[in-house]
C-alpha positions as CSV (number, residue, x, y, z in Angstrom):
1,X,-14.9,-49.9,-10.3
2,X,-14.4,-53.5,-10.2
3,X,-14.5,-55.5,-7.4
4,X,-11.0,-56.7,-7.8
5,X,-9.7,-52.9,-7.4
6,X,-11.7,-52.5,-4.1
7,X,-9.9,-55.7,-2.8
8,X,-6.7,-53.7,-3.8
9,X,-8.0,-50.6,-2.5
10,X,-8.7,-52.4,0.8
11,X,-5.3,-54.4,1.1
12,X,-3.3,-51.2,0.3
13,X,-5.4,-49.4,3.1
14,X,-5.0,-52.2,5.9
15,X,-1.5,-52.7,4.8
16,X,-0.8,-49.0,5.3
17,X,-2.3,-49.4,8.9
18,X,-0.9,-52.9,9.6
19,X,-4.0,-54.5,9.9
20,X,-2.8,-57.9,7.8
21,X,-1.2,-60.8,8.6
22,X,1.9,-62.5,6.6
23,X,-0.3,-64.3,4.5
24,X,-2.5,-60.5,3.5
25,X,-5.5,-61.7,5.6
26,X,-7.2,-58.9,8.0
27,X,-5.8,-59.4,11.8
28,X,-8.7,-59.4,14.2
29,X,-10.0,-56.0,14.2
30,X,-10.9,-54.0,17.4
31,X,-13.5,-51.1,17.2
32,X,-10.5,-48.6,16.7
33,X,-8.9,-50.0,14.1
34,X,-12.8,-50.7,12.0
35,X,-12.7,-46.8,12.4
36,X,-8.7,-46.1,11.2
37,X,-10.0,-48.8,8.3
38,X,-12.9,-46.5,7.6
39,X,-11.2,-43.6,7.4
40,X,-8.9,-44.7,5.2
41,X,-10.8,-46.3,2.6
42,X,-13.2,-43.5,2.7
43,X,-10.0,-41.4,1.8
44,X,-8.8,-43.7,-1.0
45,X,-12.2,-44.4,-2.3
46,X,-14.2,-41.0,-1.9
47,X,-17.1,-43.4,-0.4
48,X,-18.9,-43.0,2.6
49,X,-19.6,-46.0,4.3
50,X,-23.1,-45.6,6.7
51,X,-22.7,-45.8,10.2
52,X,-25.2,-48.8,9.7
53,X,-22.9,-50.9,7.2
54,X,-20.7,-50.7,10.4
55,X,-21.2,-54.6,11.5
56,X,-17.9,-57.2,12.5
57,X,-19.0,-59.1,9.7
58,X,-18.5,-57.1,7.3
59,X,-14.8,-56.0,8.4
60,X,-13.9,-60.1,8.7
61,X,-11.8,-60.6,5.9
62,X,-10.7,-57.9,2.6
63,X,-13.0,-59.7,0.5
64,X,-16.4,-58.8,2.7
65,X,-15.1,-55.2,2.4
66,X,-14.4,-54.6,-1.0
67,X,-18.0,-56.2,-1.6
68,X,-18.7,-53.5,0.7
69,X,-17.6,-51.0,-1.2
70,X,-18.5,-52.3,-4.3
71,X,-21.9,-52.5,-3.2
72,X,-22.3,-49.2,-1.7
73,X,-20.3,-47.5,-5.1
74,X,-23.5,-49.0,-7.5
């Protein structure tokens, strides 16, 4: 899948949680909402992201997580 369609993927899943701003940027995240994300996209996507890809930079903006994903789906 291309990266594009993990960037979708993600902004569909943190819209669906309201975890985006007006402008479609992530909002700050606290731990609990990193996990709701997770769960989500894990849902959408059918990938399981490691306990040790769990890092705040990763989970800064949609683009760092749909490379993520992309990354982890090769």
């Amino acid at each position: 899948m291309p990266v594009t369609d993990y960037v979708q993927a993600v902004s569909d899943a943190a819209r669906s949680l309201e975890l985006l701003d007006e402008s479609g940027k992530l909002i700050p995240l606290d731990s609990l909402s990193v996990l709701d994300l997770i769960t989500e996209l894990e849902t959408l996507t059918q990938i399981t992201i490691p306990t040790a890809d769990i890092r705040a930079d990763l989970f800064e903006s949609v683009e760092s997580v749909a490379s993520l994903l992309s990354r982890l789906a090769a």
